[in-house]
ZAMARGU-4260 file (C-alpha; in steps of 0.2 Angstrom, whole numbers, plus 5000, padded with zeros to 4 digits):
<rodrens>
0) 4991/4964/4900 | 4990/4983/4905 | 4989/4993/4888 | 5001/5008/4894 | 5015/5001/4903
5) 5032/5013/4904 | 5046/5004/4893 | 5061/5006/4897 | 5077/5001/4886 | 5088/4986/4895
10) 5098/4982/4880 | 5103/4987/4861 | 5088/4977/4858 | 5076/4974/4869 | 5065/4984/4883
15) 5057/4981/4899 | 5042/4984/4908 | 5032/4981/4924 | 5013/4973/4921 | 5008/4974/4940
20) 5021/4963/4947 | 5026/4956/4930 | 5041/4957/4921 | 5037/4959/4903 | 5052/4960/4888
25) 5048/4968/4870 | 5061/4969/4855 | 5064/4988/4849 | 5052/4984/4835 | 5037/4983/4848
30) 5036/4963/4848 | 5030/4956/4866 | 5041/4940/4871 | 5032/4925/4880 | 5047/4926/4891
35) 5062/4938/4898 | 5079/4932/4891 | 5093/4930/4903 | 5105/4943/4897 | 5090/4955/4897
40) 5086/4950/4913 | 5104/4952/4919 | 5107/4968/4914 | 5105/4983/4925 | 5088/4990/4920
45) 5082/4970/4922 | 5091/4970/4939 | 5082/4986/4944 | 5064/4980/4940 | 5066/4964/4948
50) 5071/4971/4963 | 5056/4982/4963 | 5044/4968/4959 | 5051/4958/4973 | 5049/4975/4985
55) 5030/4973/4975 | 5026/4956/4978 | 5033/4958/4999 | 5022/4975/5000 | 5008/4961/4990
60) 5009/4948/5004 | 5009/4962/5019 | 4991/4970/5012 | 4983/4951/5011 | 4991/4948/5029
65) 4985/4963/5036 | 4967/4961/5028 | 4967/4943/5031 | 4970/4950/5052 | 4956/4962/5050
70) 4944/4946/5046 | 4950/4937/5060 | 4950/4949/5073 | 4932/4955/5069 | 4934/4974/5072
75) 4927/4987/5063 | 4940/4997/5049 | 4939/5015/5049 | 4933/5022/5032 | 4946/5035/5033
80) 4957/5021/5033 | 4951/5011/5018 | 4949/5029/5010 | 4968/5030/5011 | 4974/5015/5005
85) 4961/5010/4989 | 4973/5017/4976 | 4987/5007/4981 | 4985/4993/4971 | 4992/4980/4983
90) 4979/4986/4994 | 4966/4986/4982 | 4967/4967/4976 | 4966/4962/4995 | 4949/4973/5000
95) 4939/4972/4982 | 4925/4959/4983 | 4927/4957/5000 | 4910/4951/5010 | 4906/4968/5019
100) 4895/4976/5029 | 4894/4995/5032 | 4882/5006/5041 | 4867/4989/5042 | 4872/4986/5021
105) 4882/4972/5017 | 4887/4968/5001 | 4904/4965/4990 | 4917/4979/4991 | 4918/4989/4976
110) 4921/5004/4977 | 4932/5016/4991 | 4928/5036/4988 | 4941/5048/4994 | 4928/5051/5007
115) 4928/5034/5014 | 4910/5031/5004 | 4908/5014/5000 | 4899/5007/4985 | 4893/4990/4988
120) 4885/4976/4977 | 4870/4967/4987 | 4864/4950/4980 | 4850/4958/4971 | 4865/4963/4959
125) 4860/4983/4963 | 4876/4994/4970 | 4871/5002/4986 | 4882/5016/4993 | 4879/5018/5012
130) 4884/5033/5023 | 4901/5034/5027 | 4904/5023/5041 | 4916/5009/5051 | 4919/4993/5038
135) 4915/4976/5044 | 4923/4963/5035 | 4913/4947/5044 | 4920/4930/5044 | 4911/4917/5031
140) 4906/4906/5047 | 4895/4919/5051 | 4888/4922/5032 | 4873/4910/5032 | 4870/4914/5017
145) 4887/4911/5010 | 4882/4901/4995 | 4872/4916/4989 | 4888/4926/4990 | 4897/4914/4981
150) 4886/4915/4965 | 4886/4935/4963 | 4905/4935/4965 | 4904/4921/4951 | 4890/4932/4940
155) 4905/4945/4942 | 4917/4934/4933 | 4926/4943/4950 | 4938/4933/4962 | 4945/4937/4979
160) 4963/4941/4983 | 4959/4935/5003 | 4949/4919/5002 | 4935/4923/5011 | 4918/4916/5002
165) 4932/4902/4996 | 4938/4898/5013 | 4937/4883/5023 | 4923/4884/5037 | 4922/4871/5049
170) 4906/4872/5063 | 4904/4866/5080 | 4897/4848/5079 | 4881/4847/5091 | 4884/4831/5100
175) 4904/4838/5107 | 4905/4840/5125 | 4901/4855/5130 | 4912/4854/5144 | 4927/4845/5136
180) 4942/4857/5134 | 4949/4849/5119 | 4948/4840/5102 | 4956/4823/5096 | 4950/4823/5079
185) 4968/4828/5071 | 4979/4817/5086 | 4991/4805/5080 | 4998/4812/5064 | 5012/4804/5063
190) 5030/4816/5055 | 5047/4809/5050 | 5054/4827/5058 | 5047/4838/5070 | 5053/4851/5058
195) 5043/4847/5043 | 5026/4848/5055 | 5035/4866/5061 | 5037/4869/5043 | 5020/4867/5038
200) 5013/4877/5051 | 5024/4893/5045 | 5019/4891/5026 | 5000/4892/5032 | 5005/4909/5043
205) 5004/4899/5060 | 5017/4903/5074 | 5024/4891/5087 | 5022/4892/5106 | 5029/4880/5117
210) 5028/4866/5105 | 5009/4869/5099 | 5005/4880/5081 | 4995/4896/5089 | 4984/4906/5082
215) 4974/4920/5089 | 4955/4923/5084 | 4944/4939/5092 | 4926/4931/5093 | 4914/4942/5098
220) 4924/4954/5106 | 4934/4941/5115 | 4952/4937/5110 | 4957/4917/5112 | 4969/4906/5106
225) 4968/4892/5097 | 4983/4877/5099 | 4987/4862/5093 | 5001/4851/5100 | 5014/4848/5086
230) 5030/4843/5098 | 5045/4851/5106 | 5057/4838/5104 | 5071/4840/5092 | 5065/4847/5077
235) 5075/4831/5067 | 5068/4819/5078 | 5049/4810/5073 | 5033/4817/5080 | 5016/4814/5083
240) 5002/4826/5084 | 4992/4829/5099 | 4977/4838/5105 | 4969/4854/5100 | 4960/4866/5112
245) 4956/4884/5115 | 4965/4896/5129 | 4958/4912/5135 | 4967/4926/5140 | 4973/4920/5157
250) 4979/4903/5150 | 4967/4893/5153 | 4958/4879/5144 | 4942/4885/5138 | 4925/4871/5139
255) 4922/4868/5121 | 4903/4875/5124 | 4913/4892/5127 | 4922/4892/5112 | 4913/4904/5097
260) 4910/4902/5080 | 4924/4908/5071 | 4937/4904/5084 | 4932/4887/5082 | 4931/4887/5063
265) 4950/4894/5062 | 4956/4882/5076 | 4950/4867/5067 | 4955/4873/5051 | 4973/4877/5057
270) 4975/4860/5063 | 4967/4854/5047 | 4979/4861/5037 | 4993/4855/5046 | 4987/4838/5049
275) 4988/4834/5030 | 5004/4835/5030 | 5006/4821/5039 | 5016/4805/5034 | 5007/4793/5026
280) 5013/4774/5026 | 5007/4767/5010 | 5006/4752/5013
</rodrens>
């Protein structure tokens, strides 16, 4: 819990405050409650603060979403813009200890100076602080040493807000077709409604296009698309999942030799993610 949080009086007898996007509830004698009581809750103050953790928690999801776009697209950040937002704290949780590399240093994301200097901690545990330059934020596909990541984010007892050492990586097998245009390793995954495979896709950020979850990947430079046939049908009627492929920027099926590194890591693990959801028959 913070150790100055602004208290404000909600009833005769209790008082309310905001931890970060937490409601907390104290009697007037300066007792902490495990919980917020309904009444307190209900009243006006308890009203007020709700709504402004729930405009929290939204401006919360924008920052991870924005950040989250930033890995994907693989496009430098301005410092001037990191430089801007670091006191924001929804903005803060979604960069800090973030894999990144500025000015030929990479290391996790510490520190942002009003400046745009960055401080940075390499795996040697030492802090570096680089010129003030563009922010990479790579992709983990492309970490090869990943694991080594992994273990001075642990020695930090640190977390990330955007999975990024934590998220799931998924490489081109070597003996695919180079000149096969798509995948049928999560085909046939059978839903009682075309909806709840829709569904699924939303929750994990994924829009639809003409029946296939789309998401857009910048590899290298190049902008594609990963998709992967979910149905058009009726959204209450069954459906079976289908193929997954890469399209460039003219529409058009890309060879599977063509497709890069993180598009592919980002296709697979969209149709991954999906693909669990299926219907299971137990028997």
């Amino acid at each position: 819990m913070s150790t100055a949080l602004l208290w404000t009086s909600a009833t005769t007898s209790h008082e309310l405050a905001l931890d970060g996007t937490t409601l907390r509830c104290r009697k007037n004698n300066g007792q902490i409650l495990r919980s917020v009581p309904r009444a307190v809750r209900d009243s006006p103050v308890g009203e007020k603060l709700s709504e402004l953790r729930e405009r929290l928690l939204r401006h919360e999801a924008e920052c991870r979403s924005t950040v989250e776009s930033w890995l994907l697209a693989g496009v430098p950040v301005p410092a001037a813009l990191l430089a801007r937002v670091w006191s924001d704290p929804g903005w803060r949780s979604s960069l800090e200890h973030l894999v990144v590399t500025v000015d030929g240093h990479t290391g996790l994301l510490t520190e942002v100076t009003e400046e745009g200097r960055t401080g940075l901690t390499g795996l040697d545990g030492a802090t570096h602080a680089p010129p003030v330059s563009p922010v990479a934020l790579p992709h983990p596909v492309l970490l090869s040493d990943i694991d080594q990541w992994r273990k001075v984010l642990d020695s930090r007892d640190a977390a990330q807000c955007v999975p990024q050492l934590a998220r799931q990586i998924h490489h081109r097998p070597t003996d695919i077709s180079p000149e096969a245009t798509s995948i049928d390793d999560y085909a046939d995954g059978y839903f009682e409604e075309l909806r709840h495979a829709t569904a699924r896709a939303a929750q994990n950020g994924f829009v639809m296009r003409g029946g296939s979850a789309a998401l857009r990947i910048v590899d290298d430079g190049v902008g594609v698309q990963a998709r992967y046939w979910l149905g058009a049908d009726d959204p209450g009627l069954p459906a079976t999942t289908g193929r997954l492929l890469w399209v460039d920027a003219a529409e058009r099926p890309l060879p599977l030799g063509e497709v890069g590194p993180v598009a592919w890591s980002e296709g697979v693990r969209m149709a991954e993610l999906i693909h669990a959801g299926r219907h299971i028959d137990e028997q």
